[in-house]
C-alpha positions in Angstrom: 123.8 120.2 115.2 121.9 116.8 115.4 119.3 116.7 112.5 118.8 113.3 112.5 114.8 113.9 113.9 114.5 116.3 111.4 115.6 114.0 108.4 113.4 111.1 110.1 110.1 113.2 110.3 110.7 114.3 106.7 111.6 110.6 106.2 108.3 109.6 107.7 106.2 112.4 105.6 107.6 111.4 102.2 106.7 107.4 103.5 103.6 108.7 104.6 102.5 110.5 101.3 103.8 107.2 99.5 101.6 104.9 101.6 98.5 107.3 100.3 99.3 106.5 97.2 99.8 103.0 97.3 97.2 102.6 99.6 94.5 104.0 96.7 95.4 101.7 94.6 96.9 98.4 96.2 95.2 96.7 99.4 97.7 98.0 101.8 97.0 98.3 105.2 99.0 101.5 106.6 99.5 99.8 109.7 101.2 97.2 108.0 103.7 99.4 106.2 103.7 101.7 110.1 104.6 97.8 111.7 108.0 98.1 109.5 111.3 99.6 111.3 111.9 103.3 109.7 114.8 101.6 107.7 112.5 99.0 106.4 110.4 102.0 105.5 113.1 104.4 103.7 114.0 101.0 102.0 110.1 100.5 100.7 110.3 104.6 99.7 113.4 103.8 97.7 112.2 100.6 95.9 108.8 102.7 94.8 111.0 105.6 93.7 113.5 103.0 91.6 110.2 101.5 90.4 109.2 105.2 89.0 112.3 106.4 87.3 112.3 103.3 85.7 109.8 104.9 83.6 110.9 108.6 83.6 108.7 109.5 80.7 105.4 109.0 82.9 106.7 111.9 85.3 105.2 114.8 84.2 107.6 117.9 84.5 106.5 121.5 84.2 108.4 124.2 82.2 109.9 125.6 85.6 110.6 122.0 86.6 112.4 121.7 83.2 114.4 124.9 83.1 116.1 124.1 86.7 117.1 120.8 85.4 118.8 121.7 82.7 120.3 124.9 84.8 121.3 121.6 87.0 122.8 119.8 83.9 124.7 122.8 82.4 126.3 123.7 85.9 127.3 120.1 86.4 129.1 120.5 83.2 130.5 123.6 84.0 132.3 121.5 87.0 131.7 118.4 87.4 133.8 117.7 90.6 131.7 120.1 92.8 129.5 117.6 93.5 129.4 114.4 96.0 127.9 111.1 93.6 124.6 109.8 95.1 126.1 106.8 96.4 128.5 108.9 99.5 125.3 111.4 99.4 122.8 108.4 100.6 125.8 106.3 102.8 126.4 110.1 104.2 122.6 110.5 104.9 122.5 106.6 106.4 125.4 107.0 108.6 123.5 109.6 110.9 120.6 107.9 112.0 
């Protein structure tokens, strides 16, 4: 099963919302960000997503939001090696397109 247009449309809607944002609040041009490749895109998504968890107390969470996180941390604990770190997850994701 090739999902590779899949992950690059959801790719492109996540970049998309970003660019909103930025776009209120920075002179950005859309069809300057749109000019970059789709890598040079995911690249921009991931230096503004770096750029908010560096500040992880400015990201609201709701008391649902909360409770599955820490249903997340206490299964992690639980087993630890069920899981794939984030670095294989993203070359994994990278490696298909």
């Amino acid at each position: 099963m090739d999902d590779g247009g899949a992950f690059e449309k959801e790719i492109e809607k996540i970049t998309d919302g970003v660019i909103v944002g930025i776009m209120s609040t920075l002179a950005i041009a859309k069809s300057d960000i749109l000019g970059l490749s789709v890598s040079e895109r995911i690249q921009l998504a991931e230096d503004i997503w770096d750029s908010v968890v560096e500040v992880p107390q400015s990201v609201p969470l709701t008391e649902a939001e909360k409770a599955e996180l820490d249903s997340r941390l206490d299964a992690y604990h639980q087993n630890p090696g069920a899981g794939s770190p984030w670095s294989i997850v993203k070359e994994r994701i990278r490696s298909k397109g």
